[in-house]
Structures are given as C-alpha cells and as structure tokens.
C-alpha positions, 0 to 999 in steps of 0.5 A, spaced: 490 497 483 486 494 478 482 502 477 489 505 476 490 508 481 498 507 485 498 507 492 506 509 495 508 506 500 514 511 503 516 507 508 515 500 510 513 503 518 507 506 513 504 500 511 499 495 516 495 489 514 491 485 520 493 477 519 487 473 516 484 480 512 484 482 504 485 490 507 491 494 508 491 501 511 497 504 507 499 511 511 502 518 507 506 522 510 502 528 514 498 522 517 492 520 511 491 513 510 488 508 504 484 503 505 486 497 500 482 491 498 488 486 497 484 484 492 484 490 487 491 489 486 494 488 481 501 488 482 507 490 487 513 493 484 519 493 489 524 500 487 531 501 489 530 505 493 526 500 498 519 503 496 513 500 493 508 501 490 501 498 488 
C-alpha cells in the first residue's frame, strides 16, 4: 500500500470488494479482516503460489 504496509491474500475466498466502491475487506485466517481503500494502493503482486499481495 502507498504507507508500506502489505496485506496477503491466503486465498482468493478471503478477498471481497462490493461493485461500485474503492474499499476491499481482505480476510486472515483466524477470522480478522482489513479494510482497504483501493486508492492507497500502489500495486498488486500475483505469486506462484496463487497469493496476492498489496
């Protein structure tokens, strides 16, 4: 994100964005989520292993 920080997504399940917004909810594995304004990011890296990071 444009501060630096990176937020994984584990799983493409683990990842919701409502049409017509700039906010994504990234979800962890124990259940806690990020809210992401689309707009602090900077880029999105796609890796082998079907994670992304932003």
């Amino acid at each position: 994100m444009a501060d630096g920080r990176i937020a994984s997504v584990e799983h493409p399940d683990f990842i919701a964005h409502a049409p017509g917004t700039r906010t994504t909810c990234v979800y962890e594995t124990d259940g806690a989520f990020h809210l992401i304004d689309l707009l602090r990011v900077s880029e999105r890296e796609v890796r082998r292993n079907d994670t992304v990071a932003m």
